[in-house]
N, C-alpha and C positions, 0 to 999 in steps of 0.2 A: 428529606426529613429523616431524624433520626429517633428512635423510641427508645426509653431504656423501662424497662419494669424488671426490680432488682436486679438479676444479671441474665436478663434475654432482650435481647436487642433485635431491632427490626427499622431496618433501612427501606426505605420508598423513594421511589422520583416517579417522574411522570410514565415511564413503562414498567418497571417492576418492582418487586419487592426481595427482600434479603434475609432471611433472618438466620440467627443463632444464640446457644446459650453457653455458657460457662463454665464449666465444672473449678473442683479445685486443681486440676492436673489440664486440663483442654477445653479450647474452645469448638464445639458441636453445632453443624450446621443442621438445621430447623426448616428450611424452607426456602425454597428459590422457584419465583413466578410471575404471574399476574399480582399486580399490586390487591395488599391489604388492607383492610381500616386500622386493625391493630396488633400488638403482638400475641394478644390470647386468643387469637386466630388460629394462631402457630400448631404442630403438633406438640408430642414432648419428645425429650430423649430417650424416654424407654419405649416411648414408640417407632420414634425415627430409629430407633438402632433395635427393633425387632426383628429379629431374621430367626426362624424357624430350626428345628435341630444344630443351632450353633450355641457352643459354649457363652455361658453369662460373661465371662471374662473377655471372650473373645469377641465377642458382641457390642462391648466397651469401648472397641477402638475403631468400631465403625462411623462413617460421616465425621472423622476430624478435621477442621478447616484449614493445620497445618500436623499432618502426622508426623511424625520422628520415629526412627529407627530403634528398636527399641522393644522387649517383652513379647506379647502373642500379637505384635503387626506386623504382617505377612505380606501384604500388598506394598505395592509404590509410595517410599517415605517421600516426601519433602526436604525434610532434614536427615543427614545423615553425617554424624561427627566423631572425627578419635581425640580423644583427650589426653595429656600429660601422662595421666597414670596409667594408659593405655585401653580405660575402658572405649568401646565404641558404638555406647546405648545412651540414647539420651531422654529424659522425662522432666516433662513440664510443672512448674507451681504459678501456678495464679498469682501474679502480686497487685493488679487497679487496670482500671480503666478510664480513659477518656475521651472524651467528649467534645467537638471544635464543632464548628456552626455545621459541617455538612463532611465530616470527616468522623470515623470510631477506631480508637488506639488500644489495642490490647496489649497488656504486657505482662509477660512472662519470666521465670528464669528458669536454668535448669537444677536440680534441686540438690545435687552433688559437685559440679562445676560451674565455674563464674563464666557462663555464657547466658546473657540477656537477650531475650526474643520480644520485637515488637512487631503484632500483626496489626497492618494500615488496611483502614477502608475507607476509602475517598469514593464520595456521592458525587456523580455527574448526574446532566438531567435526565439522560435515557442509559447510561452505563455505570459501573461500577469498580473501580479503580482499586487494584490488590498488591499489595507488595510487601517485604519483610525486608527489618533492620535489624541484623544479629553484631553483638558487640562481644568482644572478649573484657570485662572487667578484671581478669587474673594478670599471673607474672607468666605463666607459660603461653606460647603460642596453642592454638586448638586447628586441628586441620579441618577444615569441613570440605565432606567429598562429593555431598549433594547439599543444595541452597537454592533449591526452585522457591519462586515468589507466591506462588498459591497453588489448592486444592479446589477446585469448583465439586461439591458432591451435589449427583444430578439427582431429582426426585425420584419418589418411592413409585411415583402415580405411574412411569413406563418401566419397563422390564426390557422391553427388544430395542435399542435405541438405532437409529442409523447415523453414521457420521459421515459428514460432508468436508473434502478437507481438499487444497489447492497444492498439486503440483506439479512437477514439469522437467526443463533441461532448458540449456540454450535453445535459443525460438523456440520454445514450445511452452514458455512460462505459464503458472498461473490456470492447470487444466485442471476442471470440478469432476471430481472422484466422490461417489455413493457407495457405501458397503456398509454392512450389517456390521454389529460391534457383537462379537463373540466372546466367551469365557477367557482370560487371558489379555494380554499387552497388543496394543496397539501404539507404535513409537513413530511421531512424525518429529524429523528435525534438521536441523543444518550442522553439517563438521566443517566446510567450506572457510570459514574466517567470517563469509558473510549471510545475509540471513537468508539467501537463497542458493542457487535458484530452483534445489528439487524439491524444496516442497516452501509453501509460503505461513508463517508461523500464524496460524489461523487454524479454528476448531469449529464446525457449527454441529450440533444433534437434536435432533427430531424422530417421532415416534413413526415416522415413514410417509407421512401423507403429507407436510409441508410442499409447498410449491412456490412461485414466485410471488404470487399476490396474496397467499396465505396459509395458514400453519403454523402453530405455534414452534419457536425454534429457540434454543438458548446456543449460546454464541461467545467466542472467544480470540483476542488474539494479545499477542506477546512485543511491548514496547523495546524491543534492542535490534541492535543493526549490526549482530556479531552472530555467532552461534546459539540457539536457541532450541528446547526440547518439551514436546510435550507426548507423555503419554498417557492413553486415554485406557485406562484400567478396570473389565470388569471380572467383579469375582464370582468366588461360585456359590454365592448368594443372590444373583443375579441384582448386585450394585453397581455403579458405571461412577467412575472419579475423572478429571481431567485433572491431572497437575502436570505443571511446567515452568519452564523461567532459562535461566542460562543453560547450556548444556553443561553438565559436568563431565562430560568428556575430554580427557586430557587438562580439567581448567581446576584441580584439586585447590583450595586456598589455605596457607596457615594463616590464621587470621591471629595477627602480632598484640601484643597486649596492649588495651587500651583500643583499639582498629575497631572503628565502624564500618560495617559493610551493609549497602542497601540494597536490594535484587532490585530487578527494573519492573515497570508495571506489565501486571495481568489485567487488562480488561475483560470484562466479562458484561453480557446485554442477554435480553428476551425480548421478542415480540410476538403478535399474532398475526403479523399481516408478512409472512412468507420472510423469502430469501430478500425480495428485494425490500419491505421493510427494513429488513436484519443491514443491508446494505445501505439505504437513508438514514439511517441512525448512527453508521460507523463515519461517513459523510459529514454528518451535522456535526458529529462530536470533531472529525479532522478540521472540520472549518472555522469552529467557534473556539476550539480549545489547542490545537497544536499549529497549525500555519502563520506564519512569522505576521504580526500585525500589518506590515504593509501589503499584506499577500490577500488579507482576507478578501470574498469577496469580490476581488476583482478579476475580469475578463482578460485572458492570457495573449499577447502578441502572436500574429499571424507570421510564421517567421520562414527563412530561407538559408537554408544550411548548405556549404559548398562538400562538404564529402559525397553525397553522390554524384553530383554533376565532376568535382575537380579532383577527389581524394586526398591524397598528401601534397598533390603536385599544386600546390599555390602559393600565389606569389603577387606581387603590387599590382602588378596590372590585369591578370584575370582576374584575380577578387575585384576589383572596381569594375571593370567590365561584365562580371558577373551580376554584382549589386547594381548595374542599371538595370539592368533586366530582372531584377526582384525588386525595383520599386517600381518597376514599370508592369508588374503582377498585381500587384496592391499591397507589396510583403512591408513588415511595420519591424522587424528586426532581423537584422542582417548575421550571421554568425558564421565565423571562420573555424571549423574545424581540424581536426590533426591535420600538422604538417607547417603550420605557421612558425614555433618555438626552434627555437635552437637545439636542444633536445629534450628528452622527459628528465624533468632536475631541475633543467636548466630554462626559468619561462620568462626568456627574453625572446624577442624575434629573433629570428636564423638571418643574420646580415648578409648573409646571398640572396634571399627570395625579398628580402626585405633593408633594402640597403640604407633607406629613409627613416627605418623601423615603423610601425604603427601607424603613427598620425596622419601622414596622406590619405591612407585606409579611412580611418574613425572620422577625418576633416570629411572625405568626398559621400560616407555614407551618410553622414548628419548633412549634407546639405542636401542631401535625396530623398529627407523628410524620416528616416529610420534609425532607430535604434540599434548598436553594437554590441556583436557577443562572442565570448572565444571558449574554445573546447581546450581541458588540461586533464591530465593524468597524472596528478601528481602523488599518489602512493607510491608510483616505481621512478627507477629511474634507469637511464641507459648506460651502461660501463662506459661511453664516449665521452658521455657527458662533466661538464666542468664538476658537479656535485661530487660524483663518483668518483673522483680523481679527487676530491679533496676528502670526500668523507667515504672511505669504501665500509667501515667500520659500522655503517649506519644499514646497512645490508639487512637483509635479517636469515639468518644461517645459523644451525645448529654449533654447537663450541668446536672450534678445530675446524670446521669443514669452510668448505667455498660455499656461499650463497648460491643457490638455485638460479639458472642464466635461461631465460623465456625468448627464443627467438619466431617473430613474425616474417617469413620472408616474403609476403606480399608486401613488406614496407622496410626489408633488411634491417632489422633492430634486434640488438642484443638488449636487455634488461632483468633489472631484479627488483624485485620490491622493498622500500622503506621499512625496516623496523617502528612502526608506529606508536609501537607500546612505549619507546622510547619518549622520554618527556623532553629531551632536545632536539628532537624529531618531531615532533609533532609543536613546539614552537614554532621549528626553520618552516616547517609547511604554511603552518597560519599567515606567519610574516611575511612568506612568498606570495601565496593568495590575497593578502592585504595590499601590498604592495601593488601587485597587480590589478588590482581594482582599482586602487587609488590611481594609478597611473593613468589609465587608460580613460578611465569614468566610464568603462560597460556596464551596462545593465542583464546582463544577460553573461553566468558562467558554467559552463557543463562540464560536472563532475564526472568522470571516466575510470573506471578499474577492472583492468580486462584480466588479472589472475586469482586464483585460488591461494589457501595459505598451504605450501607445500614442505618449507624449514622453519617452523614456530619456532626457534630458537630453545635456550635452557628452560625456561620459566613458564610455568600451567600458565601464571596471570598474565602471559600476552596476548590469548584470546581475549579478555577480558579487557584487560590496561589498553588493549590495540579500538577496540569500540568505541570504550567510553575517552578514548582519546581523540577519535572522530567525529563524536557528538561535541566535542569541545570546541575542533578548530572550527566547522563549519555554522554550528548556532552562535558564536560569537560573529562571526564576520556575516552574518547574516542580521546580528544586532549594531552591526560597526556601518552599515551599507542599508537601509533601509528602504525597501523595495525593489532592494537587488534580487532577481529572478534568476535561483539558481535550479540547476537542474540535475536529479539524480537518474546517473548511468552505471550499472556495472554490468560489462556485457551482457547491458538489456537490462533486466529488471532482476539482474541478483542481487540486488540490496532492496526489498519488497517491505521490509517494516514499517509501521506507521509512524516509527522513531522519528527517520528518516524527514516528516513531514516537519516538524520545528525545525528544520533550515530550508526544508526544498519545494519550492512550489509546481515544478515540474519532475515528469518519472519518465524515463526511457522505457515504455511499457512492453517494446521487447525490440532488439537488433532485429528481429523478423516483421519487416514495415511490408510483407507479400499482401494484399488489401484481403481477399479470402482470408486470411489467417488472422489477419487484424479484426477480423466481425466476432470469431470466438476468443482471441485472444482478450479484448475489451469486456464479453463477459465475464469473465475470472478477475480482470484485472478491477474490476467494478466491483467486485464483493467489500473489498477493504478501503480501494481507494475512490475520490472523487471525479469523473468521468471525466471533466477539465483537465488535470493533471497529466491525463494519459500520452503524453510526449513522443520524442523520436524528431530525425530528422528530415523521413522521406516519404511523408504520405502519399505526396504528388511524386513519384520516383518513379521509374525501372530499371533500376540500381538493385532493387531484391527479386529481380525474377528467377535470380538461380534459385536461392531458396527451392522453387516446384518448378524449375526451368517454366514459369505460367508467366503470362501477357494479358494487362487487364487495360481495359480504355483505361483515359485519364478521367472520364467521369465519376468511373466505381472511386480509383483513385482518393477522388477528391471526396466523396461522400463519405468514405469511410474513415476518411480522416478528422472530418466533421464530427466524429463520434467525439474526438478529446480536442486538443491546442493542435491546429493544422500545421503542418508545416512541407516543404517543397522543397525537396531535392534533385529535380532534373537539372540535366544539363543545357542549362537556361540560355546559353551564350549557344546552343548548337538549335532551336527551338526557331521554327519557323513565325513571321508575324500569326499565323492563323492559331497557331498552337499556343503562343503569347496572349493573347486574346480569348481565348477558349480558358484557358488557368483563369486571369481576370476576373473574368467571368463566376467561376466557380468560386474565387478569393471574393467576391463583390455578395455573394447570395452570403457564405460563410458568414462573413461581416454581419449580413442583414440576421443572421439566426444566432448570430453569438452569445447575445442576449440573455436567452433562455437557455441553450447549450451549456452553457460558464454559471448560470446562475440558478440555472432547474436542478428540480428532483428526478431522480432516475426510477424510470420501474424498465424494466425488460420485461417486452409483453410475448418475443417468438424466440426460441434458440436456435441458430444454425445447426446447434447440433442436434436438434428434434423435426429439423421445417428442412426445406431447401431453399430457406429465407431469415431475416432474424429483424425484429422489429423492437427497435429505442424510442422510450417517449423520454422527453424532458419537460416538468411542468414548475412553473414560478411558481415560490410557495403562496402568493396570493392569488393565483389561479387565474391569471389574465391573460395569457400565452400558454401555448405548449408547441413540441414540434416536437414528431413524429418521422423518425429516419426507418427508412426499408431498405432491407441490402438484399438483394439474391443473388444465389449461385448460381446455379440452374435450373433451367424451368423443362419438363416435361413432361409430356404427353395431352398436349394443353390441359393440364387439371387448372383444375379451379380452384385459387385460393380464399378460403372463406374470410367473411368482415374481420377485420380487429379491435374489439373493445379498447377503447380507448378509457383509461380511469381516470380519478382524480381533478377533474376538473369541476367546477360546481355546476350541480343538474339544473337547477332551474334559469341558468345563464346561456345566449344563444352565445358559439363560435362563427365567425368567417372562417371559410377551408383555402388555403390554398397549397395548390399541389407545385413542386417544381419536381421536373427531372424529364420534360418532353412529353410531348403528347404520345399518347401510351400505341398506336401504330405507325407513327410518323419514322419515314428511315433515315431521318434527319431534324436535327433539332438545335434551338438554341440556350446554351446555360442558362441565359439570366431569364427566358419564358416562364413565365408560370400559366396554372390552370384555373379557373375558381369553380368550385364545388360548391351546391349551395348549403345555406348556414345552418348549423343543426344544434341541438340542445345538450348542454355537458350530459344530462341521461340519455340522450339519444346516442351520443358516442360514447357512452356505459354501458348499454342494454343491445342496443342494435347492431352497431361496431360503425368501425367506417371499412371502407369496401376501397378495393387499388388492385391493380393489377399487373405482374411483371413479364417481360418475354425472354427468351433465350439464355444468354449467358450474362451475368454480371450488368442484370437490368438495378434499378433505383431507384427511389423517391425521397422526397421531403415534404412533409406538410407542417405549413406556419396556421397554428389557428390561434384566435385571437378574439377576445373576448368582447361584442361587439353592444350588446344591451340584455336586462335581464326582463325574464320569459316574463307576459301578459298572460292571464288568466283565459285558458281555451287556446293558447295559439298555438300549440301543437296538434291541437283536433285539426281533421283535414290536411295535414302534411303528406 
C-alpha cells in the first residue's frame, strides 16, 4: 500500500513501513520500521534532520534518499557527476511524482544540466525494491563516476548500530562477521568481475541484541552478478547510511545523449523475529518473485556427478557403468562433469572419449529411469580450442597486449576468458548453450567460471556490459527451456547474488563439499539464499578430504547433505555392494524427508560455530511436517546437551516424533531404522524442547514429525 498526503509518502506491506518527504531540491527519508497506520505518524524533516551543534545548512543534507555530490555533503554521495562545462556538483529540482498500484516514481532533474533522475520504489510483500534511472536529455555526453542505486538512512531511535555482513575466500564462502559500526566508512564489496567471493553483496544492522529467533533487524542486499559496493557510513553525528549498487571502481560511465541508464535493485526488509526471520523473508521473496516459473516450488533431483568419483578422465563406457551404479543408489539425475567436451569453446563431445558422441550416454541413462546433465564453462575458452583459433580476438586483453593465459595442470589446460561485454560474444555463447540443450534434451546444465577478471580490456563499461550481458544469455535460455535446472558455479559460490536466482535454481554452495565445513558453510549460505538450492557435486564424496586431509563416515556425509539438493560423488563403480546399499539407504530416507527439506521454512535453532553441534529445523508453511537435522562435531567430556526448542509448529496440535540416525548406543546400525519418540504438543516442543543426544565424532540425527490430530481439552494434564 502506498499513501500519498501532499508530498510525504508512506509505503507498507505486510513487514514494514517506508516513509519520506519531498522538498523542492530532495527527497528525505522520514521513517523505516514496524508498519504504520498512517503517514502523520511520521516524524518531520526538521526533526529527522535534527542533529545538535551542526550547521542549519549542514543539517539540510542529512537523510537524503539519493544524495549528490555536491555543496556542504560531505559523507558518501550516491551520485557523483562531471558535466560538459566541467562542473562536478550536481543539485536536484523536484519536477512530479507517480503513482502505479504498488510502485512510487520520483522525478527529478538537475537544475543546471540535462540529467533527469528517477528514484523507483517497488512494494513487495515483505521488501522494498530501490533503484535509479539517470537519463542524459543534452547534446554532450555526462560522465557519472558514482551511480549507486540507493541510500537506506537507518533510524534516529539507534545510535550504536552493529553490522552483520557475509564473507570469505574460496571454501570458505559466505562467513557471518559482527562488528560495531564506528565513526567513519565501512566498504564491503567485490573488484573480482563477479559478486564474490570475499564478501557476499548483503548488509544486515541491529542494535546488538538480535539473534536468530528475534530482534529487530533492518536488512539489505544488491541484485547484480558483476561487481557490487556498499558502504555503510556513519558520521559524526552519530547517523548510519548504507548506500550501494554497482561498483564504481574502474566502471566510470559517459552516459551518451539521449542514454538511459538503470542501476540494478537494492532491496531492502525489517523484521522482528531475528536473523532467521530476516532469512525467511529473502526466501519467500526468492521463491515467489525471482526463480524461473518452472522452478517454483519444486523438490530438486537427487543427483550423481562423475568428477569426484572419474574427474576429467571419462568417457562412454565408465560413465555408463558409473550410471548403473547411481541408479542403482536411487540417483534421479545423472550428470557428466568436466572432461566430456572437446574443449572449453568448443562443447561438442571429445571424439576420442566419445566416439558415438552423446546419445549412447543420454539413450542408456534414460532407460535407467534418470535424468541428463552436463557441466560447461563457457566464459573461457582454451587456446587448443576450434573457437580460439577462429576467433582469438574475442579474448579479453587489454589494447596491444596478449590476453591473460590461466593454466590448471591438474588437468593441463591453457585458457583465457571471453570477452563477454562483447555483444557477438555473448550471442555465440547463448547459441552455443541453446544448441546444446536442444541437442541433447538435458535437464540439468552447470554453469562453471573458475577465473577472476584480470585484463578488463579498454572500456570501464565491460564490468558492467560483461554482467548484464550474462543475465541475458542465461534468463533467456532459461525462458527458451522451461524447467530446465540450471546450476550456478563459479569456483563455488563466487557468483552469490540473488540476480543470479531468475535463471538458476541450483548454487554450488562452495567447491569445499568437506561435510564439517558444509554444517557452517550452509549457515551463511542460508542467509540470502533458499536451503534447497544449496548445490554441489559431492555430498556423499571423499573427493574433499584434502581440503582438512579429514575422514567422515558416509553417514555424516549423507546428513549433511540433506541440508540443501543431495548429490553423490563417490566413486561408485569402486564401492562395495554393502557400501551400495548403505548410500541407498540414506538416498531412500533423503526421498522420504524431501518434502519438507524443498519446501519448509528454515529457522536455525544451534551454530556450529557456538555448540559442538548445529541444529536445522525445516517446517511446511502449514505446519504439518517439520524435520529437524542434528549434525555434530565432537562430542566431549560426556556433557549433556540440553532439549532444543523446537518453534513454529502450531501448539495446540500433537506431533509423532521419529528419530533416524541409529539407536543412540548401538555400535552398529541400519540407515533406513528409525526410532519413535512419543507424540508431544507443538507447545511442548516450544516450551520444553525435544531432548537427543550425540556421541564421539561426527554423530547425527533427523526427526520427521508430523502432524497427527489436534490437542483435546486436558490431554496434556498427566503427560
Amino acid at each position: 500500500m502506498i499513501q500519498k498526503s501532499e508530498k510525504r509518502y508512506l509505503l507498507t506491506n505486510y513487514t514494514m513501513s517506508y516513509g519520506l518527504e519531498v522538498t523542492s531540491a530532495h527527497a528525505v527519508n522520514l521513517y523505516w520500521g514496524a508498519p504504520l497506520a498512517d503517514s502523520f505518524e511520521m516524524t518531520t524533516i526538521p526533526l529527522r534532520q535534527n542533529f545538535r551543534h551542526c550547521p542549519a545548512d549542514r543539517a539540510a543534507q542529512f537523510c537524503q534518499e539519493y544524495p549528490a555530490f555536491g555543496g556542504k555533503f560531505f559523507d558518501e554521495p550516491a551520485l557523483k557527476a562531471t558535466y560538459s562545462d566541467g562542473i562536478r556538483a550536481t543539485f536536484f529540482e523536484f519536477i512530479s511524482d507517480e503513482i502505479k498500484e504498488n510502485e512510487l516514481i520520483l522525478y527529478f532533474r538537475e537544475t543546471k544540466h540535462p540529467l533527469e533522475i528517477e528514484l523507483h520504489y517497488r512494494l513487495h510483500d515483505e521488501l522494498l525494491e530501490r533503484f535509479v534511472v539517470l537519463t542524459n536529455s543534452g547534446k554532450e555526453p555526462i560522465q557519472l563516476e558514482q551511480f549507486y542505486s540507493a541510500a537506506w538512512q537507518m533510524p534516529a531511535t539507534v545510535t550504536r548500530w552493529r553490522l552483520t555482513e557475509l564473507h570469505g575466500r574460496w571454501a570458505k564462502e559466505e562467513m557471518i562477521s559482527r562488528q560495531p559500526v564506528n565513526q567513519g566508512q565501512m566498504i564491503l564489496e567485490s573488484r573480482t568481475g563477479l559478486s564474490g567471493p570475499y564478501h557476499a553483496p548483503f548488509f544486515a544492522l541491529d542494535d546488538g541484541n538480535a539473534n536468530e529467533l528475534s530482534g529487530e533487524l533492518f536488512f539489505g542486499t544488491i541484485l547484480w552478478s558483476g561487481n557490487w559496493r556498499m558502504v555503510i557510513d556513519r558520521d559524526g553525528y552519530d547517523h548510519t547510511a548504507v548506500i550501494g549498487g554497482i561498483n564504481p571502481f574502474d566502471s566510470a560511465i559517459d552516459l551518451a545523449p539521449g542514454e538511459r541508464f538503470e542501476t540494478p535493485a537494492f532491496l531492502g526488509g525489517f523484521t522482528r523475529e531475528g536473523f532467521s526471520g530476516m532469512s525467511r523473508i529473502f526466501h519467500r521473496y526468492q521463491e515467489h518473485n525471482l526463480l524461473p516459473s518452472g522452478l517454483v516450488g519444486k523438490e530438486l533431483p537427487m543427483l550423481t556427478n562423475t568428477w569426484g568419483g572419474l574427474g576429467i578422465n571419462v568417457n562412454e563406457e565408465n560413465v555408463i557403468t558409473t550410471a548403473e551404479k547411481a541408479a542403482k543408489i536411487g540417483s534421479e539425475l545423472f550428470v557428466i562433469d568436466d572432461g566430456w567436451q572437446h574443449a572449453l569453446g568448443d562443447w561438442y563431445p571429445d571424439p576420442v572419449k566419445f566416439p558415438r558422441g552423446l546419445k549412447p550416454v543420454i539413450d542408456a541413462v534414460a532407460k535407467m529411469g534418470m535424468q541428463f546433465g552436463l557441466w560447461v564453462e563457457p566464459e573461457s575458452f582454451e587456446l587448443a580450442s576450434d573457437l580460439y583459433k577462429a576467433h582469438p580476438e574475442w579474448a579479453m586483453r587489454y589494447p596491444g597486449c596478449e590476453p591473460d593465459i590461466k593454466f590448471r595442470s591438474d588437468i593441463n589446460r591453457h585458457s583465457a576468458m571471453l570477452d563477454l561485454a562483447k555483444k557477438e560474444v555473448a550471442e555465440y555463447i547463448y547459441k552455443s548453450m541453446h544448441d546444446l540443450v536442444a541437442s541433447t534434451g538435458i535437464r540439468y546444465l552447470k554453469l562453471d567460471m573458475n577465473s577472476y577478471f584480470t585484463s578488463p580490456g579498454s572500456s570501464p563499461r565491460l564490468w558492467i556490459d560483461y554482467a548484464r550481458n550474462l543475465d541475458w544469455i542465461f534468463q533467456k535460455l532459461s525462458k527458451d527451456f522451461s524447467g530446465l535446472l540450471l546450476e550456478n558455479c563459479a569456483s563455488g559460490a563466487s557468483r552469490i547474488s540473488l540476480q543470479m536466482t531468475k535463471s538458476f535454481g541450483r548454487i554450488n554452495r562452495s567447491d569445499n563439499q568437506d561435510p564439517l565445513d558444509m554444517v557452517c558453510l550452509h549457515e551463511g549460505f542460508t542467509y540470502l539464499n533458499l536451503p534447497r538450492m544449496a548445490g554441489g557435486a559431492c555430498h556423499i564424496s571423499d573427493s574433499m578430504a584434502h581440503i582438512n586431509e579429514r575422514h567422515t563416515p558416509t553417514k555424516f556425509q549423507a546428513y549433511c547433505g540433506f541440508l540443501g539438493s543431495l548429490a553423490c560423488g563417490k566413486p561408485l563403480v569402486k564401492c562395495s555392494e554393502t557400501e551400495l546399499k548403505e548410500i541407498a539407504a540414506y538416498v531412500s530416507l533423503y526421498k522420504k524427508l524431501r518434502p519438507v527439506l524443498h519446501r519448509g521454512e528454515l529457522y536455525r535453532l544451534a551454530s556450529i560455530r557456538e555448540n559442538r553441534f548445529a541444529v536445522y529445523e525445516y517446517v511446511l508453511p502449514d505446519k504439518t511436517q517439520a524435520v529437524v537435522i542434528i549434525l555434530g562435531g565432537s562430542q566431549q567430556f560426556a556433557d549433556r546437551i540440553p532439549p532444543c526448542r523446537i518453534p513454529a509448529l502450531e501448539e495446540n496440535a500433537v506431533y509423532s516424533i521419529e528419530c533416524f540416525g541409529g539407536h543412540a548406543r548401538a555400535k552398529e546400525f541400519s540407515a533406513d531404522v528409525s526410532e519413535k519418540y512419543p507424540a508431544r504438543t507443538g507447545r511442548a516442543l516450544a516450551q520444553v524442547g525435544l531432548q537427543f543426544e550425540l556421541f564421539g565424532d561426527f554423530d547425527c540425527r533427523a526427526f520427521l514429525l508430523v502432524k497427527t490430530a489436534e490437542t483435546q481439552p486436558g490431554a496434556e494434564k498427566g503427560r
